[in-house]
C-alpha positions in Angstrom: -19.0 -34.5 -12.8 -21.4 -33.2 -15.4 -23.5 -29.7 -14.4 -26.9 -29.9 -15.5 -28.5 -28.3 -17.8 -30.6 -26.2 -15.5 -28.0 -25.3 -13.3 -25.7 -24.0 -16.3 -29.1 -21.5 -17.0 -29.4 -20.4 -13.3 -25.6 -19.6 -13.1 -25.8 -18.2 -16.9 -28.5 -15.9 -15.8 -27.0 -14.5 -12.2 -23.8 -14.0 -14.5 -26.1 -11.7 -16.9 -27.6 -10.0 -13.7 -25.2 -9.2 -12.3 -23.3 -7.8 -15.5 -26.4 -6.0 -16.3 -26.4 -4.1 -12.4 -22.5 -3.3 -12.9 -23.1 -1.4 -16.5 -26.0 0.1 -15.2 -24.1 1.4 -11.7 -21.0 2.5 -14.7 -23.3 4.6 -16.8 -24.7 6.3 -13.8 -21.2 7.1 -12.4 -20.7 8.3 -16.0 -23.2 10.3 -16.1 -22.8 11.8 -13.1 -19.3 12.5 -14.0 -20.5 14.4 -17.3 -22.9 16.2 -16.0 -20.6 17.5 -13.3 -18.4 18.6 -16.0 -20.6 20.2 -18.2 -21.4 22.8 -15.1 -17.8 23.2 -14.0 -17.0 24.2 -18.0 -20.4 26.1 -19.0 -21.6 23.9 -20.9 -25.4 24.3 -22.3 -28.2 21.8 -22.0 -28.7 19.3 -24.8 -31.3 18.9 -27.5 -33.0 15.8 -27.9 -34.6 12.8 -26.5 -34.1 12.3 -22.7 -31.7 9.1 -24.1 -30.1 10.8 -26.5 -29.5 14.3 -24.6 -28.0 11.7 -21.5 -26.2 10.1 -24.3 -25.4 13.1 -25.7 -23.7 14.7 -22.4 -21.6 11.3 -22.0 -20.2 11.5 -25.9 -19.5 15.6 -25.4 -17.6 15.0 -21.9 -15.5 12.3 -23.6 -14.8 14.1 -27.1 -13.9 17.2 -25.2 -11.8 15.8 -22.8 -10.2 13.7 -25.4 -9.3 16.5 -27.5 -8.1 18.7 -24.5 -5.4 15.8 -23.5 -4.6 15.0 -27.3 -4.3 18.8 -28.4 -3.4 20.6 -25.3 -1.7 17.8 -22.9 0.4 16.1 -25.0 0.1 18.5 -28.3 1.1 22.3 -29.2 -2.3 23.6 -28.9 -1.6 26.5 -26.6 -5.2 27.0 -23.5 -5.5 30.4 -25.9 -6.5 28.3 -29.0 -8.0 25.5 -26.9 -10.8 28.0 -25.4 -12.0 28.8 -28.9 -12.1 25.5 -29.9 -14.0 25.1 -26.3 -16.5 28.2 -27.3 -17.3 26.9 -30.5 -18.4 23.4 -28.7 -21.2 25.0 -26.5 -22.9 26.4 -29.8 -23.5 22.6 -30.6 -26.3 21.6 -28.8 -27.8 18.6 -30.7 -27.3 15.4 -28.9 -27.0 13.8 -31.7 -24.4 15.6 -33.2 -22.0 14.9 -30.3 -23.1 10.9 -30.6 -22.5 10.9 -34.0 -18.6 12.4 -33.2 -18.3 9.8 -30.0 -15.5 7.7 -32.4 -14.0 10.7 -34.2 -10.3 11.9 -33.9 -9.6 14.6 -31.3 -7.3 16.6 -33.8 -10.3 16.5 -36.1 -12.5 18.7 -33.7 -12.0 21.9 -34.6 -13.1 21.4 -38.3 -15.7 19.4 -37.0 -17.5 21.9 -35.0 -16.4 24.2 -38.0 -18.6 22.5 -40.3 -21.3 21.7 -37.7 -24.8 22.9 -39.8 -27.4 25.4 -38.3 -29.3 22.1 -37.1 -26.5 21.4 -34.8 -25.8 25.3 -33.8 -29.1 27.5 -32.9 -28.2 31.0 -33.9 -29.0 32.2 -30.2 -28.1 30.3 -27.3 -30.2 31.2 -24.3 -28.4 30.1 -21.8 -25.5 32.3 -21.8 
């Protein structure tokens, strides 16, 4: 038995559907998550576009948390050195800085948000 062409399409498509309904339904959980996270931790808004500060929140919950299970969890960070390195991460508020670190290595935070420029980092944050 051979499936027609047409069929194959219709099936293709509800496939694509209902991939497309399950990422969106992931991202929002996601973002929910994040968002959640950045209150519990203090964590100032975002600076960007509406996608990019959304993205932006997604990429900082996941680099934190990241770092915080590499470094703290299962490294010798002690939670005294792991606030700093927290502290220095609410200075960054550019969205797109924290997108741009989405892939980077947890270990490699602290010198990140070291060399983070005055773009990244507003001299006063006024929400704290």
């Amino acid at each position: 038995m051979q499936i027609s062409t047409d069929c194959w399409r219709a099936a293709k498509e509800g496939d694509e559907q209902d991939k497309a309904a399950w990422l969106e339904a992931k991202r929002a959980e996601e973002q929910a998550e994040s968002e959640a996270w950045s209150a519990q931790y203090r964590m100032p808004p975002l600076e960007g576009t509406e996608r990019a500060v959304a993205w932006g929140v997604r990429c900082r919950h996941q680099v934190l948390a990241a770092a915080y299970t590499a470094l703290v969890l299962e490294g010798e960070t002690d939670e005294r050195e792991w606030e700093a390195i927290e502290e220095a991460a609410r200075f960054v508020t550019r969205a797109g800085w924290w997108i741009d670190q989405r892939s980077s290595e947890p270990g490699d935070l602290a010198e990140l948000l070291q060399a983070a420029t005055e773009a990244d980092r507003p001299t006063e944050n006024p929400h704290f």
